[in-house]
C-alpha positions as a Markdown table, in Angstrom:
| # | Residue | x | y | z |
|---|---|---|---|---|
| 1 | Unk | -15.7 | -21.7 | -7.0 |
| 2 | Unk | -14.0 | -20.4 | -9.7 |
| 3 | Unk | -10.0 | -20.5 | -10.1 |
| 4 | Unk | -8.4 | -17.9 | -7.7 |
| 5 | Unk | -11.5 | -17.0 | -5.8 |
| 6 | Unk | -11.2 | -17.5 | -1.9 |
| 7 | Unk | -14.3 | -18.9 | 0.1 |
| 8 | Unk | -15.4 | -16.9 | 2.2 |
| 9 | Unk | -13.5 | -13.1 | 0.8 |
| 10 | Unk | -15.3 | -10.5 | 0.6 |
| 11 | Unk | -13.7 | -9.4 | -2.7 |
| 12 | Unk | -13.8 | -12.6 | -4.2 |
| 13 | Unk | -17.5 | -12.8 | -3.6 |
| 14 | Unk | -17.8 | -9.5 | -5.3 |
| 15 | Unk | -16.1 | -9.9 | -8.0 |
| 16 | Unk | -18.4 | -13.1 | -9.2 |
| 17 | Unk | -21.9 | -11.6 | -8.1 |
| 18 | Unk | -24.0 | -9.4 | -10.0 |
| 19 | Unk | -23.3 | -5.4 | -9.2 |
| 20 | Unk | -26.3 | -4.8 | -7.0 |
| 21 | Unk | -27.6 | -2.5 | -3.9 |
| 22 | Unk | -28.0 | -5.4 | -1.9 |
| 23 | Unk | -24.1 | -6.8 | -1.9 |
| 24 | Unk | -23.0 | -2.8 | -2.3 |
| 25 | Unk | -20.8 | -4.1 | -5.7 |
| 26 | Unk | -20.8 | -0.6 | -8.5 |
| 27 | Unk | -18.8 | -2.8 | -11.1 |
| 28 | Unk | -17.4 | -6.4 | -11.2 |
| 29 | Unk | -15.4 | -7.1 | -14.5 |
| 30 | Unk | -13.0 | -9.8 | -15.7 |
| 31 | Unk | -10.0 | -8.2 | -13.5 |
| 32 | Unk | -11.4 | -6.3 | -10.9 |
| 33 | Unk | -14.2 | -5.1 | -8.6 |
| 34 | Unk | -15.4 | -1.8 | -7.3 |
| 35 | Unk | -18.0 | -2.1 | -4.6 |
| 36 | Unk | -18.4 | 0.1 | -1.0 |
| 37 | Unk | -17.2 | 0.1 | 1.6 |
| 38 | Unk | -19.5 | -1.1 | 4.2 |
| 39 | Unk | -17.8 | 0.4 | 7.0 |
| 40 | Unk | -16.9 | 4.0 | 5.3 |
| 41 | Unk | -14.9 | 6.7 | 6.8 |
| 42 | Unk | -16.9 | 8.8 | 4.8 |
| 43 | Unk | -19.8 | 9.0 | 2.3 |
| 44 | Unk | -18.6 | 7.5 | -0.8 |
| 45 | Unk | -15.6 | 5.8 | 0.4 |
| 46 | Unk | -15.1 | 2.5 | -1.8 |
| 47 | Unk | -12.9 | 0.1 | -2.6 |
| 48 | Unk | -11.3 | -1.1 | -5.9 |
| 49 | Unk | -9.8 | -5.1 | -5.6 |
| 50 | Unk | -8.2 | -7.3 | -8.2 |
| 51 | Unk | -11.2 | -10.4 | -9.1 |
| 52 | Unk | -8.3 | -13.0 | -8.4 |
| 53 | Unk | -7.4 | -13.5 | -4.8 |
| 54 | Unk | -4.0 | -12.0 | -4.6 |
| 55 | Unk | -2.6 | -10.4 | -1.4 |
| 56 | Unk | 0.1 | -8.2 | -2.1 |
| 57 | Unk | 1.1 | -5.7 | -5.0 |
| 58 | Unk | 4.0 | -8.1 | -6.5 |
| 59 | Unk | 1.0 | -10.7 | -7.0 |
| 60 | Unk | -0.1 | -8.7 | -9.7 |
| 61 | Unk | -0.2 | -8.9 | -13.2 |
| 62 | Unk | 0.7 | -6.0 | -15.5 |
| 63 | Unk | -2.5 | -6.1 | -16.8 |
| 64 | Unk | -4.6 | -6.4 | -13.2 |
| 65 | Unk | -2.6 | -3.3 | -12.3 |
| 66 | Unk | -3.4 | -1.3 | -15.3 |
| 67 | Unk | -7.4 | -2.2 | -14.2 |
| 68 | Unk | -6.7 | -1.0 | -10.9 |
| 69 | Unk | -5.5 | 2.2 | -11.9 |
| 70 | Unk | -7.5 | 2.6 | -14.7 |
| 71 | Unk | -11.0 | 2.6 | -11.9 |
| 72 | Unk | -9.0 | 4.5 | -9.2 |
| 73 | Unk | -9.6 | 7.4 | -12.4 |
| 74 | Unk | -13.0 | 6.4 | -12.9 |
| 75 | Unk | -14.1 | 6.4 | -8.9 |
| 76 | Unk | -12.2 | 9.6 | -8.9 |
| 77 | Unk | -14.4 | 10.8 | -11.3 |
| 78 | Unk | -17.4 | 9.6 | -10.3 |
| 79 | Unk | -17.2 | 10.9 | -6.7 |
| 80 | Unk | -16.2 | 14.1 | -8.0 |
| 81 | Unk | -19.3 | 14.1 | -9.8 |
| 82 | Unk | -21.8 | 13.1 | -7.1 |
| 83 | Unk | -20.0 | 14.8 | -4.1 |
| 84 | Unk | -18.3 | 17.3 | -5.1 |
| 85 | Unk | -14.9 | 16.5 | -2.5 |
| 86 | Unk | -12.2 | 19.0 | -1.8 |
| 87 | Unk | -9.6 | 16.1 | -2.0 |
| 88 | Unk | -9.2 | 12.2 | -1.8 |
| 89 | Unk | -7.1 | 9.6 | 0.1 |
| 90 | Unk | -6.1 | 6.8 | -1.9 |
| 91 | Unk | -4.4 | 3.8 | -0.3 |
| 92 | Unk | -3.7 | 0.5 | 0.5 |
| 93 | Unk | -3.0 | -1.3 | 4.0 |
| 94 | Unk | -0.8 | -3.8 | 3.3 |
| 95 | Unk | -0.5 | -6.4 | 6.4 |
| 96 | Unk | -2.4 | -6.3 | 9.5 |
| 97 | Unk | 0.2 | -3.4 | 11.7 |
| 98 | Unk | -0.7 | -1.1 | 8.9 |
| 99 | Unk | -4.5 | -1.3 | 9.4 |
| 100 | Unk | -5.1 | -4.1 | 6.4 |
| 101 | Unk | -8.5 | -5.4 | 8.1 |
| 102 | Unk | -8.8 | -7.7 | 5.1 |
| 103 | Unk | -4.5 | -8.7 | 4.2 |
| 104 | Unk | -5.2 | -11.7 | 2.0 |
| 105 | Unk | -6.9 | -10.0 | -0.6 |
| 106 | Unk | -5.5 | -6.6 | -1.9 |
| 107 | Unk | -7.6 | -3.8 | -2.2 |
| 108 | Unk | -7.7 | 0.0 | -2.0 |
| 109 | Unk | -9.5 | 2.6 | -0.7 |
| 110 | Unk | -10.6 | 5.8 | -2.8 |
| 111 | Unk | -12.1 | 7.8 | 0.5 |
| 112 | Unk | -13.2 | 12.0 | -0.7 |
| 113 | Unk | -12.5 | 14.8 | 1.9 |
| 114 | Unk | -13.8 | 17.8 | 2.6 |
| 115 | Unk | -12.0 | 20.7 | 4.6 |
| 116 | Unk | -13.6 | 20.5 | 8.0 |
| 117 | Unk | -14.5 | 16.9 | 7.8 |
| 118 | Unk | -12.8 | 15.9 | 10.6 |
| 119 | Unk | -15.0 | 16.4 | 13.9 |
| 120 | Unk | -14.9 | 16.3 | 17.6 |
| 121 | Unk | -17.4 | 13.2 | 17.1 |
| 122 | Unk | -15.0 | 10.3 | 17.2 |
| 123 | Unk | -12.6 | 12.2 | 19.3 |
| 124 | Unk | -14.8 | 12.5 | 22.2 |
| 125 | Unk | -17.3 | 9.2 | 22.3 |
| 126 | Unk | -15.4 | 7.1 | 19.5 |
| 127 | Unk | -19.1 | 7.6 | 17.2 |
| 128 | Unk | -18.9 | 9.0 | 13.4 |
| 129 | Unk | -21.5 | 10.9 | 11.9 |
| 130 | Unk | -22.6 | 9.4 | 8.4 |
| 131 | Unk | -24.8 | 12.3 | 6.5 |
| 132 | Unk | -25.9 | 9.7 | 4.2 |
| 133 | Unk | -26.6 | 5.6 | 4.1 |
| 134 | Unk | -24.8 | 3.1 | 2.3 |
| 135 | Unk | -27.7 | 2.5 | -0.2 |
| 136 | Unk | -28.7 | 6.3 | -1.0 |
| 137 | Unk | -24.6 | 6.3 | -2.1 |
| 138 | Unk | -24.8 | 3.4 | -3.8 |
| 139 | Unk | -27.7 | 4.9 | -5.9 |
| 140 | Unk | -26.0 | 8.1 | -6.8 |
| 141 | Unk | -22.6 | 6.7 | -7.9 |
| 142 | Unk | -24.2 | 3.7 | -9.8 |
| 143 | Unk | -25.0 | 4.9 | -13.0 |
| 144 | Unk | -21.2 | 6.0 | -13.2 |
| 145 | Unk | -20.4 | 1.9 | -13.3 |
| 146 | Unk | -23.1 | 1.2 | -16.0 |
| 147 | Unk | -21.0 | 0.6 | -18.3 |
| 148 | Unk | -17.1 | -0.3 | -18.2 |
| 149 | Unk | -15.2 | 2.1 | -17.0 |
């Protein structure tokens, strides 16, 4: 385990694997990690994390923040790209009453919206309708992460 990684996180094992379909990971570089989400509110919905285990904004560095920013642009542009969104939420959950389902490692969510893409779906049985799996979006948005962002 390498200095600052977590057993057992998510994001820590992301940010020290190889960026494959298997483990979902688009890019893992010295200071941070873009990989999907696995549980997506919508096609395309990933997540950008910090490689060291940190659990709150303060925690970071200047320069781990800078990263951050820096892919939030490039999954922007990437999902742009491949899916052509009306718009994106951007965010982070920070603590467990604001919906963190993962608190001790920070991380945020670049989700793309279209107008309409809200149904009665979840309203009325609690189900949402994917129009695409996890590994046919990890196949379209992967050659945006070839190199470094």
């Amino acid at each position: 385990m390498q200095s600052g990684e977590k057993a057992g996180c998510i994001f820590c094992v992301a940010a020290n694997s190889a960026s494959t379909a298997d483990n979902h990971v688009l890019y893992a570089g010295r200071l941070s990690v873009v990989m999907m989400n696995k549980f997506p509110y919508n096609s395309g919905h990933l997540l950008i994390a910090p490689a060291r285990h940190v659990g709150d904004l303060p925690g970071l560095t200047d320069e781990e923040a800078a990263d951050s920013h820096k892919l939030i642009v490039a999954c922007l542009g990437a999902l742009s790209n491949v899916y052509k969104p009306h718009g994106f939420n951007i965010g982070l959950n920070l603590g467990r009453a604001a919906g963190a389902g993962i608190e001790a490692h920070l991380h945020t969510h670049v989700v793309p919206r279209w107008n309409g893409d809200v149904n009665f779906m979840p309203v009325l049985s609690d189900v949402k309708v994917m129009p695409e799996h996890i590994a046919a979006a990890y196949e379209k948005l992967k050659p945006f992460f070839s190199e470094k962002p």
